[in-house]
Each structure stands twice: as C-alpha cells, then as structure tokens.
C-alpha angles and dihedrals in degrees: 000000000000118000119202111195105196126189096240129001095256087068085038089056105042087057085056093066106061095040115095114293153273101040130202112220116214131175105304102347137053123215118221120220092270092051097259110146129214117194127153146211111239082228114293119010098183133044137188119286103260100243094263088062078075102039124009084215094073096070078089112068117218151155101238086062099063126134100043107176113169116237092208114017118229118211113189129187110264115244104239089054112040102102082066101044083055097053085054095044082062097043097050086054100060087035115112085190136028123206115190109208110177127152113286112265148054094307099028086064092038089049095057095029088062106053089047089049091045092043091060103258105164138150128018079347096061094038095055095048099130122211120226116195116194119173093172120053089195104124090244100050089049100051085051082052089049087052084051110055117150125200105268095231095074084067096058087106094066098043094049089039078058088044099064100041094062088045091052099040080051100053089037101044100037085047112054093033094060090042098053091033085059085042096044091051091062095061095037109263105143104196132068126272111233114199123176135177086237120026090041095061081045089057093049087052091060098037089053099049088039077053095050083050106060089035101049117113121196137240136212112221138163153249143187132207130188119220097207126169130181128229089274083061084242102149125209119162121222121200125244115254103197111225129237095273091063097064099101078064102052129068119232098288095057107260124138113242097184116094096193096056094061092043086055088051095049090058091047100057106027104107095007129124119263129215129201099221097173137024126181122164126173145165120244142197133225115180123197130299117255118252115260129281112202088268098037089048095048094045099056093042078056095067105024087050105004091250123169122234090252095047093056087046090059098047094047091051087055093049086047108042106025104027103038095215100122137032124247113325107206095066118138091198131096096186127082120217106251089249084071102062093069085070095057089098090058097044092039093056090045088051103056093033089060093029111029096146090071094074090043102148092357134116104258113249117273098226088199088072115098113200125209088266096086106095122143083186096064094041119084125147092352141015138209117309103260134163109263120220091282114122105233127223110210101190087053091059131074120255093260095041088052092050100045093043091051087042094051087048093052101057086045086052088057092067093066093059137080125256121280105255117199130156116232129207128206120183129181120192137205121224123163085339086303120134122229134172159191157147141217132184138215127205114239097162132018101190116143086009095065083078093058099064108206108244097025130121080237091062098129090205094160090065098058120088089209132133102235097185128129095258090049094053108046122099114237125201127252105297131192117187110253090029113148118232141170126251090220075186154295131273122210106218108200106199139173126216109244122236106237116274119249111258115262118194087279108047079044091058095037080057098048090053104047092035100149085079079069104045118105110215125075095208082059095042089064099047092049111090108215087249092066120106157161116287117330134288092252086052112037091085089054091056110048088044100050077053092065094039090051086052094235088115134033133178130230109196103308090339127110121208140161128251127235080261097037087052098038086047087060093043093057103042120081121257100262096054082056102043124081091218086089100052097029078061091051094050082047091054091037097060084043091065092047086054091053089248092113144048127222099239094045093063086040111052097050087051099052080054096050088048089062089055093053095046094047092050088038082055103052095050142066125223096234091162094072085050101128098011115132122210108269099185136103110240094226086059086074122078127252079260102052089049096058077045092057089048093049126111106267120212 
C-alpha cells in the first residue's frame, strides 16, 4: 500500500481524486480502489517540548536558568491535533511506500519529514520515501505531479535548513522573552515580553521610522526652472542642474539651500536666449513584468485595495485550496520552469473565458510568445503564482477573491505580449552657461501595457521601471541640437523636504523583502543579496499581524505606527535584537544549508554563542524604558502557552 502524507486535507484531497475509483473515506484518510491510501497532517502535528518537558524546574522562570538549550530536542503531538497524528501512526505501519506531499516549500518538507521521523520510519523504507510537489490542485496538474515524483532524500536540505530554524527560533525566542519578561517584572511592567529573531527586528524597523518622523525638521530648499519657447511660440520648461561650483550651497542629496543663489540664477537666465546643446532620442524596450511571487503579490494589492498582507494571504489560500483558480500562494519565486510554458494555450483560454474583461480593447495574447519568466534555473520547489486551466466565475467569488484572481491572470496575460516600445527624448539646454534639462516620452508600441489601463484602479504602476515624474511625462515640440530658443523666464520653486512617511502594509512588506537598504553593516551589506529578507513568504503576514495582537503595533487608517510597549520593548533591547542585520544573516545561512553550502551545526554553534552574549547583557541591565507601561495586549493574543507563562512564577 502507498501512503501519501499530504500537508492539509485539501491537498490531501485533491490527490483523492485522481487516484482509481470508487474511494472509501475513513477517519482522517480516504483509500483509494487499489488499496493506496491518502491521509494528511492539519499543519504541524507536532511542536517543540516547552522547556520544563526537559526539566520540571523550568516551570519557574528564572534567571539563573538562561540559557536553557535543550541536549536532545523533544518534539510531542499537539493536542488539537492527536487524534490525527494516531491514524497516521497506524497508516504508516501497514504502508510498503511513503510519499511525502507537503506543500512545496522550507516548512511543507520539515512538516511531513517530522511526523515520519517521529512515527519510527527507519531503513529501505525510509530511504525510498518519494516527494510529490504539487503547486496546482486542478486534476490535471496533480496527475503531471504524480508522473514526476523525486526521492525524498534530495530534499533533506530543505528539511534540515527548516529544522533549524524551529530549533533556533526556539532557543532565541524562549530565551529572550523569559529573560526581558523577569527584567521587565522588576520595573513594573505586567505582560510578557515577547522577543523573536524576526518580529522583533519588524518592530525596530517601525519604532525607528515612527522616531525620524517626530524628530524631523524640515528644510527649505530650492529649484529653477527654465519658460522656454521656440520660434513657432510652442513652450516646454526644462529643470536647473546646479554646476560643480554650487555645491557649498547644496546638502548631501544634491538640493540647493540658498535661496539667494537660485534667485541669482532666475535673473540670469529670464529674457535670455536659450541653446540646445544636446539631443538624444531613442527608442526603448520594456518587456513584461514578471508573474507574482506571495510578497510581490501582497505588496502591490496594498497599495491597488488596501489589502493587508494577511488578508491577501487568506484570499489567496481560498483561491488557491477551495476554488482551484491559482497555483500554490506562498511562492517566493517570480519565474515558471520551461515545461510550463506548453500549457499557456489551456490557461489562456480559461483566463479570458472567465475574465474577459481583462483583454477589453485590447489585442488578444500571442501564446506563442515566451517571456523572460520561463527559467528552469531560477525554479526550484515552487514557481510564480499563475491561474491554472480552470475557467473562473467571477459572480461566484468574493470581492477580494475576483480582484486578486484577476489580478493574478493579468500579470500571466502579460507574458503573451510584446514589450512595450516608447522613445524616449533627453535635452539639455544652455542658458547663461547654465545647464538645464529635461525628457519626454512617446508611446510606439503598447504590448504588454495595453492590459494596465492608465487611470484605472488596475494601473500596475509598481511593475514599471519607469521614471513617472513630471519632466519624464510632458510632450516637447519638434527639436533640432544647436537649435536657438527663447528663455520666455524663470520661475523660483520653494520646496520643503518632506519627513518619511510611516510604513503602511505595503512599504512594511516592501522593508521586510529588500532588507539588506536597512541593515547597518557594511560587511553584512555586502553579503546580503538584495532577495534576502525578514522571515518567509509563507511567514511575513504572521508576523506583522502577531505584532498587532500582542499590542506592540496599531494602524490609523493606512498608517503603521508603534505602541508605548512596543516602543519601550525596542528601547530596552540591544541593538542587534532590533536590527534586522542579525536575522537577515540567519535567512542568509539558512538558504545556504538547503543548498547544501552550509551545515546545520555551523549556523548553530555560533548562534548558541552569540545567545550567552544577549542573556548576560539582558541580565546586567534593567528595562527602564517599559516603567510605567502599562500591558496593551489582549490576553487571548498570547498563545496557550504565554498565558501559563503569565501565571508562572516570575523571578
């Protein structure tokens, strides 16, 4: 008998239904006519021992006891779900093969890997355990994923890479939460003091912007721009670009603080003649976005609906598990494997029979085309999010559902068009011997763009390269170089800088992805690649919303902004618990073990050194900055196991 393990019982489910009729459905699995058999975890099964499942003494917390770091892990079946983890107990017993088919990514292998290593499976049958990735529950996709099965064990990487994550999220997070909630006792503070290697450096990043913010000041600097018109009386304006010689006059990025000096320049160059000393025009190519990846995805529906991140997340799971209409959400890859592409006719026709309105007054997509999306190089577990060959019904979805499917759709429709073609013209000007500039560009060639209507709430601004400014967008006359105009005058532009904006879901997320423009050292900046983040796809929504529950964030209206704990929490930790340089490394180190780089106890042993560091300095110093703070969240925002902790007896 074949056992299929799947990660939920949609998957589980979805893998049923292509296997030989009819089925018999038992408690917690279904068989299948030749006796296979498909049963499924509800997510982890199984969690990490609580730290007095190794000593009874630890009940108490106490400082004494830190660090506590486990000698033989312990891993035991979560409550909730027990009655599951024992009908697979007796399942993986009468089972010749194993199949492990969680979801495609870190935690999916680990989650499956754990209850087969906790249920005794050992020897040829261990060895022969078989991995089945499906990213599309459709029928169709999941028989091609049967026809594709790998040995499980080249997937032992990824499993170990999830591994020790859990282990060191364990020892970080149990840690330095018992030690500041025991510190944080002593000047008053009630709650607990959660600390992770992850939400805690989200919540830095929010305190410190909230911080720029009420301490910006703001400066008055200047612009000029130039009237001119040519002989035929057609105006365009070009934009002052102060010489070498203005720069005691200017701040770091390049903006002129003295008032006096632009106003010298607007009476230099009003009623003077004007010379086009260079010309270049060219035409220029934009090919297609690339499909969405989870964050991508979330990011961009931010800003378009003023969606969260979890919301996102959950819309895209029900797309995903109980409608059928996309492939597997939480991808961190924007690319598709070449096979793919021979499907494009299928899910092309299922896309503009269901969403037709997406290609309104638009050429209809050339499937021949293949975008720069199909990669096999950059696709590994999982690939973009895309529609599968499912013909949608729009009036049958939620709001959110219909727009992030047809979201989702549009940006897979771009693939099957050309790239956008536009020429685009830069001037510069000499007046007075002043140098002005300035651009325009003219549409050749729609392609892919046809499907982002300008002005519409579609308008997929976030995926052009584009310079949107005002000098990149107005029309200019017809211009020759060396052509003689007039400077009709020149106009003074008082401006203020502006203090950052607080973060919103979108800019949050945009942070936790390209980490490495907030991380502090430049030895580490260097080692970061621009794709490392905080935390996973599968994992960023989690974690800005536990910060809300446990009361260290709130929103008003988009904005983002930190509470009095979630402030005082930042302000007594060290630097590197608030910084995103430490657990941008460890996602770093992380990847490197799943690509066999790296081995486990190479990224552990440094960190159980650097864990000594953060409890004795946790240790020697009081949090004064929760004094008078009082507790902001909710009880029932902690887990079952915070609120034993709460009750615990504090030292």
């Amino acid at each position: 008998m074949i056992l299929y393990i799947a990660e939920k019982p949609s998957l589980g489910r979805a893998i049923a239904d292509v296997l030989p009729k009819p089925h018999k459905k038992g408690d917690g699995f279904i068989t299948a006519a030749n006796g296979d058999c498909v049963s499924w975890c509800i997510g982890h099964l199984l969690e990490q021992a609580e730290p007095d499942a190794y000593d009874d003494a630890f009940k108490s917390w106490k400082l004494e006891h830190l660090p506590i770091v486990p000698q033989t892990w312990k891993l035991q079946p979560k409550p909730k779900t027990r009655s599951q983890l024992t009908v697979l107990r007796k399942l993986v017993k009468q089972a010749s093969s194993i199949i492990n088919a969680g979801d495609p990514d870190r935690e999916g292998q680990l989650l499956v890997d754990e209850v087969i290593s906790y249920l005794g499976v050992k020897g040829d049958k261990l060895n022969q355990v078989q991995r089945l990735l499906i990213s599309d529950l459709n029928p169709q996709a999941v028989k091609r994923a049967l026809g594709q099965l790998r040995s499980n064990r080249e997937f032992v990487p990824l499993s170990t890479s999830a591994l020790a994550r859990s282990r060191a999220d364990w020892l970080y997070g149990m840690n330095m939460t018992r030690a500041y909630t025991i510190q944080g006792r002593k000047v008053g503070y009630q709650g607990v003091l959660s600390v992770g290697r992850v939400q805690t450096p989200v919540l830095g990043l929010v305190v410190r912007r909230d911080d720029d913010i009420a301490n910006f000041t703001p400066k008055a600097f200047y612009e000029v721009l130039a009237h001119l018109l040519t002989d035929q009386q057609q105006a365009f304006t070009a934009k002052w670009q102060p010489s070498e010689a203005c720069q005691p006059y200017m701040d770091e990025d390049g903006r002129v603080l003295a008032k006096g000096l632009a106003e010298n320049v607007v009476s230099r160059i009003s009623g003077k003649p004007a010379e086009i000393t260079k010309l270049e025009a060219k035409d220029k190519r934009q090919n297609p976005p690339l499909p969405y990846s989870l964050s991508a995805l979330q990011i961009d529906a931010a800003k378009r609906f003023g969606l969260s991140a979890k919301e996102v997340l959950d819309t895209c799971q029900s797309l995903y598990e109980r409608h059928k209409l996309i492939t597997y959400p939480r991808s961190d890859s924007r690319y598709l494997p070449k096979e793919q592409h021979a499907l494009a006719p299928k899910v092309l026709d299922a896309v503009l029979k269901g969403a037709t309105g997406l290609v309104e007054a638009c050429d209809a997509p050339n499937a021949k085309l293949k975008s720069k999306a199909w990669d096999d190089s950059k696709v590994d577990a999982h690939h973009a999010i895309v529609p599968t060959e499912k013909v949608a019904n729009l009036s049958a979805l939620s709001s959110n559902e219909a727009k992030l499917y047809q979201h989702v759709a549009r940006q897979y429709l771009a693939q099957f068009y050309p790239a956008y073609v536009y020429a685009e013209t830069a001037v510069e000007v000499t007046i007075a011997g002043g140098l002005f500039t300035t651009k325009a560009r003219q549409d050749k060639t729609l392609g892919w763009k046809q499907l982002f209507k300008r002005g519409s709430s579609s308008l997929n601004q976030s995926n052009s390269n584009e310079d949107e400014n005002d000098d990149a967008v107005q029309s200019l006359p017809p211009l020759v170089k060396g052509q003689i105009l007039q400077c009709e005058r020149g106009e003074l532009l008082d401006k203020m800088t502006q203090a950052p904006k607080h973060f919103t879901d979108a800019t949050l997320l945009g942070a936790m992805t390209g980490i490495s423009r907030y991380v502090t050292d430049s030895d580490i900046k260097k080692i970061l690649k621009e794709t490392d983040g905080l935390g996973t796809e599968a994992t960023r929504a989690g974690i800005i919303e536990l910060l809300f529950k446990r009361g260290y964030l709130v929103r008003q209206g988009k904005a983002i902004k930190a509470t009095p704990v979630g402030v005082g929490l930042i302000r007594s930790l060290p630097d590197s618990a608030t910084t995103p340089d430490m657990t941008a490394l460890w996602e770093n180190s992380l990847d490197a073990i799943s690509q066999k780089r790296l081995k486990y106890d190479a990224f552990m042993q440094p960190l159980l050194s650097q864990l000594d560091g953060l409890i004795t300095q946790a240790s020697s110093q009081l949090p004064s900055a929760l004094q008078g703070v009082a507790s902001s969240a909710p009880k029932r925002s902690f887990k079952k196991t915070y609120k034993k902790k709460i009750k615990a007896k504090v030292k």
